[in-house]
C-alpha positions as CSV (number, residue, x, y, z in Angstrom):
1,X,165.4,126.8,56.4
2,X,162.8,124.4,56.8
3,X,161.8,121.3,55.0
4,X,159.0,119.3,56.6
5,X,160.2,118.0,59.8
6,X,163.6,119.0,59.5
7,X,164.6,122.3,60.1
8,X,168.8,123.3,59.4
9,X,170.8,126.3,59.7
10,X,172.2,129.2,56.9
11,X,174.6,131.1,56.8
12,X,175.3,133.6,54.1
13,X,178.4,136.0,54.1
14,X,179.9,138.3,52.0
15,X,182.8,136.7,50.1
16,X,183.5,136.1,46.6
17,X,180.6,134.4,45.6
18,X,178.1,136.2,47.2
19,X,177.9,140.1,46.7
20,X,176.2,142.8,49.0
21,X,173.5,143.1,47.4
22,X,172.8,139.1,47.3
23,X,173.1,139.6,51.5
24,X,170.4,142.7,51.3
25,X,168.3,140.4,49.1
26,X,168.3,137.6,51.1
27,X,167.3,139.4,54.3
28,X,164.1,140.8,52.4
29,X,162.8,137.5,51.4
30,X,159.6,136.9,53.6
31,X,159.6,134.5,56.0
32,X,157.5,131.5,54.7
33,X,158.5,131.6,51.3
34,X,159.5,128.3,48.8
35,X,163.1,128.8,48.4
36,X,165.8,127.2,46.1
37,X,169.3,127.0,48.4
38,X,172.6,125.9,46.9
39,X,175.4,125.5,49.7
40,X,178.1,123.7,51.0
41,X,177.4,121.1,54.1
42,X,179.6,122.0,57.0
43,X,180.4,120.8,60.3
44,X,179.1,123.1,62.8
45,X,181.5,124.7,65.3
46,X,179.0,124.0,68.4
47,X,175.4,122.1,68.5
48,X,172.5,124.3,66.6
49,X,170.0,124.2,69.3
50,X,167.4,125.6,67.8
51,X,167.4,123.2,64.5
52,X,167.0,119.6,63.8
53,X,170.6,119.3,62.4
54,X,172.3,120.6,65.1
55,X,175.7,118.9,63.6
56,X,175.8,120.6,60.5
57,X,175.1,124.4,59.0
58,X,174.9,125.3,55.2
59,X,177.1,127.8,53.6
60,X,175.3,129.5,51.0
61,X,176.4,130.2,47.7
62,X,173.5,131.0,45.6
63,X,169.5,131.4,47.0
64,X,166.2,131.9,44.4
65,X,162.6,132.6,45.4
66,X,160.5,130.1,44.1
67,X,157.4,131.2,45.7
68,X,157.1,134.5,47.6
69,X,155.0,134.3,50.4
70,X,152.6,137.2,51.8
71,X,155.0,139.4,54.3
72,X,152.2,139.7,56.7
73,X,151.6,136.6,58.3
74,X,148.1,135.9,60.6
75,X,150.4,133.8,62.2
76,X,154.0,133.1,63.2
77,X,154.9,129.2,63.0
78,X,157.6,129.9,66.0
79,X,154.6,130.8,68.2
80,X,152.3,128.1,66.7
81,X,155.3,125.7,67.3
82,X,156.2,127.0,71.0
83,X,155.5,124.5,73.7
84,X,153.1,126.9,75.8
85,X,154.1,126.1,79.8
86,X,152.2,127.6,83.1
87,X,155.3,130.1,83.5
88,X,155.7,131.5,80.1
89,X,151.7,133.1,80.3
90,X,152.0,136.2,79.2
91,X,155.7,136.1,77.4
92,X,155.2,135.0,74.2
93,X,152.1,135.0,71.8
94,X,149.8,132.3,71.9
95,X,148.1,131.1,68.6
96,X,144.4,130.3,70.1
97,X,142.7,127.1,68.0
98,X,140.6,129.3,66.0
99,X,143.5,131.0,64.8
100,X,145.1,128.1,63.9
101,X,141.9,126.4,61.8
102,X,141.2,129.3,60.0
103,X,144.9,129.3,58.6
104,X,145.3,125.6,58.5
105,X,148.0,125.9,55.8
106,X,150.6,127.8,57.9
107,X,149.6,125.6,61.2
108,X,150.2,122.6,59.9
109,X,153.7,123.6,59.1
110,X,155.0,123.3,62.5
111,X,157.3,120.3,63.3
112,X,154.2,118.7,65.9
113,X,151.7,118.8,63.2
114,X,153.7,117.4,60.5
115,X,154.6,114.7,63.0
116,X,150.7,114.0,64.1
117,X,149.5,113.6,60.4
118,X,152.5,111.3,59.5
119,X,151.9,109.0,62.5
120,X,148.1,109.0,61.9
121,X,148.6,107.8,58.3
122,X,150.6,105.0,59.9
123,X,147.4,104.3,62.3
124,X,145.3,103.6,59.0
125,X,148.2,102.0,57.0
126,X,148.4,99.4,59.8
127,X,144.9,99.0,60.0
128,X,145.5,98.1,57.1
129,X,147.8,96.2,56.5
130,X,146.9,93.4,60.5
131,X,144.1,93.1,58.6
132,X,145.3,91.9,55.3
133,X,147.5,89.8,56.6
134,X,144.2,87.8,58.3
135,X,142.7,87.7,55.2
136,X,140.4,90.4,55.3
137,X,138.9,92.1,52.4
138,X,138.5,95.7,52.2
139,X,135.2,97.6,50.7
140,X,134.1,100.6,50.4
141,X,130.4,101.5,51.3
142,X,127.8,103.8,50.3
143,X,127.6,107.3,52.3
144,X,124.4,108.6,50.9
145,X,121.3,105.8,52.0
146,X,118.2,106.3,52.2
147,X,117.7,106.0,56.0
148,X,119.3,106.4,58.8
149,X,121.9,103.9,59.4
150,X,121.2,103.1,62.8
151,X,117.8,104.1,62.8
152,X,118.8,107.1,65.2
153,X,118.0,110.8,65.0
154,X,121.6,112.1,64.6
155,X,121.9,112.1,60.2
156,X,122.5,115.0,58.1
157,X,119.7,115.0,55.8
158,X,120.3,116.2,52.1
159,X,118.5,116.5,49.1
160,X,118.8,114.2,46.5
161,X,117.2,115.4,43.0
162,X,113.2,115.0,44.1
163,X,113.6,113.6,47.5
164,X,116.0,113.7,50.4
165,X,118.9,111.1,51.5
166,X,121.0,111.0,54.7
167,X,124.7,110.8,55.1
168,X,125.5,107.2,56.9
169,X,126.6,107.7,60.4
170,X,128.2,104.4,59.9
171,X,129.0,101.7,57.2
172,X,127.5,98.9,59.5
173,X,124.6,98.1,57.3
174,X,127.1,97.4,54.5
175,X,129.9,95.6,56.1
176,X,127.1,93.0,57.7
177,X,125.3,93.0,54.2
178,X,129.1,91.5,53.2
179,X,129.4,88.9,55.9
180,X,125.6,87.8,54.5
181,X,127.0,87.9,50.6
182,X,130.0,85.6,52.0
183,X,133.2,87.9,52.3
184,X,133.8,86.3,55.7
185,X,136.1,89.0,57.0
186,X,135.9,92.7,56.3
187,X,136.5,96.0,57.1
188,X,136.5,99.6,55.2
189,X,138.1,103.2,55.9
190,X,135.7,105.9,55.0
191,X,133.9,109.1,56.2
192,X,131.2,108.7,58.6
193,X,128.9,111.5,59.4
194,X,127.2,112.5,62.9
195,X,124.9,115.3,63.3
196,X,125.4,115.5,67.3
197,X,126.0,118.9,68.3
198,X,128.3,118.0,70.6
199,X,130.7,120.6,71.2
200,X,133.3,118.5,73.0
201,X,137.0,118.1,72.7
202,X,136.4,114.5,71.4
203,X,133.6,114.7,69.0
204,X,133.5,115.8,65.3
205,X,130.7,115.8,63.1
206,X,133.1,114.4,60.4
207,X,135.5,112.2,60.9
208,X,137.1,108.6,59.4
209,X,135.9,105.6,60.6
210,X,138.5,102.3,60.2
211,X,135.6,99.9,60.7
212,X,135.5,95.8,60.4
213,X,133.6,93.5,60.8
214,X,133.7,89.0,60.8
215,X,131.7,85.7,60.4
216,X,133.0,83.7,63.5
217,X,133.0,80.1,64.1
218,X,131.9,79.1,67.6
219,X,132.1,82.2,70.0
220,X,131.7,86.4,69.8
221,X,135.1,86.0,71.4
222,X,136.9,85.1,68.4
223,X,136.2,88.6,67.0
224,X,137.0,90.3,70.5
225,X,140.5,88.5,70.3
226,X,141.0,89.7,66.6
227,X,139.8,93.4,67.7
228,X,142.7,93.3,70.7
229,X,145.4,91.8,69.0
230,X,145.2,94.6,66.1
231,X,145.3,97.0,68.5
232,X,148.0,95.6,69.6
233,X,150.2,95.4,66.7
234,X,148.9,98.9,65.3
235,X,150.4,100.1,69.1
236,X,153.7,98.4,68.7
237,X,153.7,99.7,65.0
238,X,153.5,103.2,66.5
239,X,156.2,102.6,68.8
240,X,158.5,101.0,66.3
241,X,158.0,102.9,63.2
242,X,157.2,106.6,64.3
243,X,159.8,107.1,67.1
244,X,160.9,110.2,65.8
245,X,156.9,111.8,65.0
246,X,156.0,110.5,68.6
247,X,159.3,112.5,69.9
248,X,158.9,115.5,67.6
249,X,155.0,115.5,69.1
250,X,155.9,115.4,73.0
251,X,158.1,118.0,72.4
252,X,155.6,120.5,71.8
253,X,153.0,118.6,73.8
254,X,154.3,116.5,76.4
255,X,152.8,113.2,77.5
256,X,153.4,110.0,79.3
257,X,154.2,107.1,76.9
258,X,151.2,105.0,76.0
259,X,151.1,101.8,77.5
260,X,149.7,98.2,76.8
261,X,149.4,94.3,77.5
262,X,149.8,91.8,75.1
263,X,147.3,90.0,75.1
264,X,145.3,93.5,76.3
265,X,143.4,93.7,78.9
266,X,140.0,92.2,79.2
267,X,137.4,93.2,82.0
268,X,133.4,92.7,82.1
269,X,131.0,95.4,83.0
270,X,130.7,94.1,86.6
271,X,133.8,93.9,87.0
272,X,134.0,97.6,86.2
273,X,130.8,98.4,87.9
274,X,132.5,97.1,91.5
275,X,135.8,99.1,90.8
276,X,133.9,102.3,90.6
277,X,131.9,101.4,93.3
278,X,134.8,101.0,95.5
279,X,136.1,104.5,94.2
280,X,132.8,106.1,95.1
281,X,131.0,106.4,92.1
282,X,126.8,105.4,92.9
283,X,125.6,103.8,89.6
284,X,123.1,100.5,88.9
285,X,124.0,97.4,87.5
286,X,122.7,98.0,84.4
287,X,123.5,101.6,83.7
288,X,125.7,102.8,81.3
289,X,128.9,104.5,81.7
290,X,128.8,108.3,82.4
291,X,132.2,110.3,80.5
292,X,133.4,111.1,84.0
293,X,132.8,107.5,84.6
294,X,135.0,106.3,81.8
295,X,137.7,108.6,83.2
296,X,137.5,107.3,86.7
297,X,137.7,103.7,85.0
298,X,140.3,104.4,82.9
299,X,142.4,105.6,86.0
300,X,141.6,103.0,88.0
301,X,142.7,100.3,85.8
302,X,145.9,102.2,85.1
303,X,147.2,102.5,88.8
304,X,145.9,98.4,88.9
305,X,146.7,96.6,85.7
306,X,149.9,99.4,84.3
307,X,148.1,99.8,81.0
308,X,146.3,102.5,78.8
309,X,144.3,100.1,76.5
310,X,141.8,98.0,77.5
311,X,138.7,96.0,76.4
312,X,135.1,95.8,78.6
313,X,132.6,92.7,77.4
314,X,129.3,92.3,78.2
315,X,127.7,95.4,78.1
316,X,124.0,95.6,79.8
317,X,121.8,95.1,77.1
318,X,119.5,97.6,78.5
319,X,121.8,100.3,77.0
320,X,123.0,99.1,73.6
321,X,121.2,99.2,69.8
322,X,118.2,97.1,69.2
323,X,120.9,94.8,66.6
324,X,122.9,93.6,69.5
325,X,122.6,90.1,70.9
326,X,121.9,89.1,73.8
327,X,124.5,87.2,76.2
328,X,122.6,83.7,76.0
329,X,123.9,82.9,79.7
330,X,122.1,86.0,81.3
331,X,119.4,87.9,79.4
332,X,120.9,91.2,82.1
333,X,123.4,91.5,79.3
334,X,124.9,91.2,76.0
335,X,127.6,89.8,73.8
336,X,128.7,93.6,73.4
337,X,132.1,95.4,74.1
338,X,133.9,98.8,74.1
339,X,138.0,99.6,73.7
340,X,139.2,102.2,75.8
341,X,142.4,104.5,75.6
342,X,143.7,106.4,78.4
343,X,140.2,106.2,79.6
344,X,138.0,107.1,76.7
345,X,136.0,104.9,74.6
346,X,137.5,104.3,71.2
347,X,135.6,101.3,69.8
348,X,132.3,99.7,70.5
349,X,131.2,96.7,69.0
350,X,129.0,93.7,69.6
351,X,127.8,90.0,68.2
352,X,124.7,91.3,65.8
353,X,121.6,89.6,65.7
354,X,121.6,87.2,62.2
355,X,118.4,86.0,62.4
356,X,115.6,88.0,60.6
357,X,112.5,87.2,63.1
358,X,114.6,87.5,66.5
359,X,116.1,91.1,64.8
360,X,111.9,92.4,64.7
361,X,111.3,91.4,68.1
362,X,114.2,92.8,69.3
363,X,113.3,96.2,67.1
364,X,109.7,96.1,68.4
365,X,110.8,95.9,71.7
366,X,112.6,98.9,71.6
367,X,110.4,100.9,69.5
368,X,111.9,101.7,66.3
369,X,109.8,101.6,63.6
370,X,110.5,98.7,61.4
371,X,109.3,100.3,58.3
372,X,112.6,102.6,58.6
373,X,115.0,99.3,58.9
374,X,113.0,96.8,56.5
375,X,116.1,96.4,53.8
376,X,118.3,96.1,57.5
377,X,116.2,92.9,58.2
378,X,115.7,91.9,54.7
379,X,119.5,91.5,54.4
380,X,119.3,88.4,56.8
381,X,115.8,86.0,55.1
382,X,118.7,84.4,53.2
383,X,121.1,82.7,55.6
384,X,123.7,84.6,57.4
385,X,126.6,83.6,59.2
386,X,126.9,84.4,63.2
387,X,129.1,87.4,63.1
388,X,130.6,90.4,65.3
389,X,132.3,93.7,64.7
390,X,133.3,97.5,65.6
391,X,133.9,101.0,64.3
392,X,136.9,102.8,65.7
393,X,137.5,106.8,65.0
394,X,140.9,107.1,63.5
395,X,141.3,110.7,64.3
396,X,140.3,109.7,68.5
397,X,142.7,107.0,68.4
398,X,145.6,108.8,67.4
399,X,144.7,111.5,69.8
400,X,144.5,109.5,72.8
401,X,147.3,107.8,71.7
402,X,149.5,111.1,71.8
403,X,148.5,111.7,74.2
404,X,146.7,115.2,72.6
405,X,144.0,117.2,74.6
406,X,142.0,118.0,71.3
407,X,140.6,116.0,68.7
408,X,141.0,118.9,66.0
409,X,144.6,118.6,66.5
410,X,144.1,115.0,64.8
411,X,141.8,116.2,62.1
412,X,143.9,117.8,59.2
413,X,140.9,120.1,58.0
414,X,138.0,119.5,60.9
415,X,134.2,119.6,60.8
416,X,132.1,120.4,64.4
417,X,129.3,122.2,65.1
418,X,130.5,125.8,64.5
419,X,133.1,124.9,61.6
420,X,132.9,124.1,57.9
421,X,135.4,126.2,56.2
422,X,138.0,126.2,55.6
């Protein structure tokens, strides 16, 4: 029988407790079903290799059906459980994705994914609580507005009784409105929305965003450090807390243990831009990183610096939103940053502009109509402190941080492109 993560063995036998007919009755309950199990805890004669307690077996006396489940199964949790390796192709069955979302509620009863969804609430519960601890405040912000949050092309327009809304795409309008109204230091956990139709294995059109965002004193750097240093206390939380979830999950789906600096690593862009150079890659100093490029990068700085984690400042400002400031030292680039995690992008931030007439020019210059980000601007004509900040995808990070090849086996009930249901 199974119980969550832990799985022990049953034995029932005729004797006098237990009659024939109990033994015939037990054997025709369906696999799956809730079941009530009174026994005796006994020492097992030899390790039970296929359970969890492999010390100990139960010796039933007395079984009930709580809830009988459906016979036929569309799916067998031993195969949705089996680690699937090069040279058992063809042996066993295979439970393809689709499969496996359409009957969420069975799949998620396998040991892995009761493991992934335990550690990922410990990736938001640490979030939580490094933050806290620095004296943020948490809020909760607004996912219907009125425009687009980042004046892009990506929102899910619906209607709203008259007129029409969008869904935000991020809470960044509202966590900066708090820095204005004096919070200082804040950050939120909420849905964003993106209406990309990316059909990748990293992108959802749904997902939870662990966003935050702080007032610093002297330099953008202050926020970078706080940024790192969570990271870096959410990994070792991981590592200390979920041993058994992160073991349960490699078990199933082997990886290499993740791996980071304290304090992480921090590189700037041409720093980067030289190390893919050297490996080949042909890109200008101001371009943007490609995917394959943040791959190549992510290898690169693995084999040089032993870590999975790292943080890359100064951006070219070329390539990032009209809000983000420039680097006051060379106009080439900006007080911006990404996180990476074995090589993919898991945060990007920057310093945002806090001054109301600079914010215009920087809008006009890159041709978004300022009509559509008036209450954006209007947030700032009343004194604002210098601030910076980043949105990180909680359902990516835990991914990449298992190591997983697929972010809809970090989302409990996920949303792309082709899927709303169930």
């Amino acid at each position: 029988i199974r119980d969550q993560q832990e799985t022990v063995q049953c034995l029932a036998f005729v004797n006098d407790r237990i009659s024939k007919q109990m033994i015939k009755f037990i054997a025709h309950v369906s696999k799956e079903s809730i079941v009530d199990v009174q026994a005796e805890i006994v020492k097992a004669g030899e390790k039970i290799e296929s359970c969890s307690k492999q010390d100990i077996e139960l010796h039933v006396h007395q079984v009930w059906v709580v809830s009988a489940s459906d016979p036929q199964l569309p799916l067998q949790i031993e195969d949705a459980a089996r680690k699937v390796t090069e040279e058992d192709e063809g042996t066993f069955a295979k439970v393809n994705q689709d499969t496996r979302l359409d009957n969420r509620i069975l799949d998620l009863r396998t040991p892995a994914n009761q493991a992934i969804f335990r550690l990922e609430a410990g990736v938001c519960s640490l979030f939580r609580e490094v933050l806290a601890k620095q004296g943020f405040v948490e809020i909760h912000t607004p996912k219907i507005i009125s425009a687009a949050s980042e004046g892009g092309a990506n929102v899910f327009k619906v209607s709203y009784f008259k007129g029409s809304a969008y869904l935000a795409q991020s809470p960044q309008l509202y966590k900066q409105m708090a820095i204005a109204a004096d919070f200082g230091k804040v950050f939120t956990v909420g849905g964003v929305f993106r209406a990309e139709d990316s059909n990748t294995h990293r992108h959802l059109t749904e997902f939870v965003g662990l966003d935050m965002e702080m007032a610093f004193k002297f330099h953008y750097h202050e926020v970078v450090d706080t940024i790192g240093n969570m990271f870096t206390q959410i990994f070792k939380g991981l590592r200390d807390r979920y041993q058994g979830e992160i073991a349960t999950v490699n078990t199933q789906y082997p990886a290499e243990p993740f791996k980071f600096l304290d304090p992480p690593l921090r590189l700037e862009f041409p720093e980067a831009v030289a190390m893919l150079r050297e490996a080949g890659v042909e890109m200008g100093d101001e371009d943007d990183l490609s995917t394959p490029a943040e791959k190549l990068l992510g290898r690169l700085v693995k084999a040089k610096y032993d870590t999975d984690f790292f943080i890359l400042d100064k951006f070219p400002l070329a390539v990032r939103p009209f809000y983000t400031m420039p680097d006051p030292a060379d106009i080439k680039y900006s007080n911006s940053y990404d996180m990476f995690m074995r090589g993919e992008e898991i945060l990007s931030g920057a310093q945002r502009i806090h001054d109301p007439n600079f914010l215009i020019e920087r809008a006009k210059h890159h041709g978004v109509e300022l009509k559509t980000i008036a209450a954006y601007i209007d947030s700032f004509r009343y004194g604002c402190p210098p601030h910076a900040g980043g949105g990180i995808g909680m359902e990516r990070v835990t991914m990449l941080y298992l190591g997983l090849d697929n972010i809809r086996k970090t989302s409990m009930f996920p949303r792309d492109p082709k899927r709303i249901t169930p």
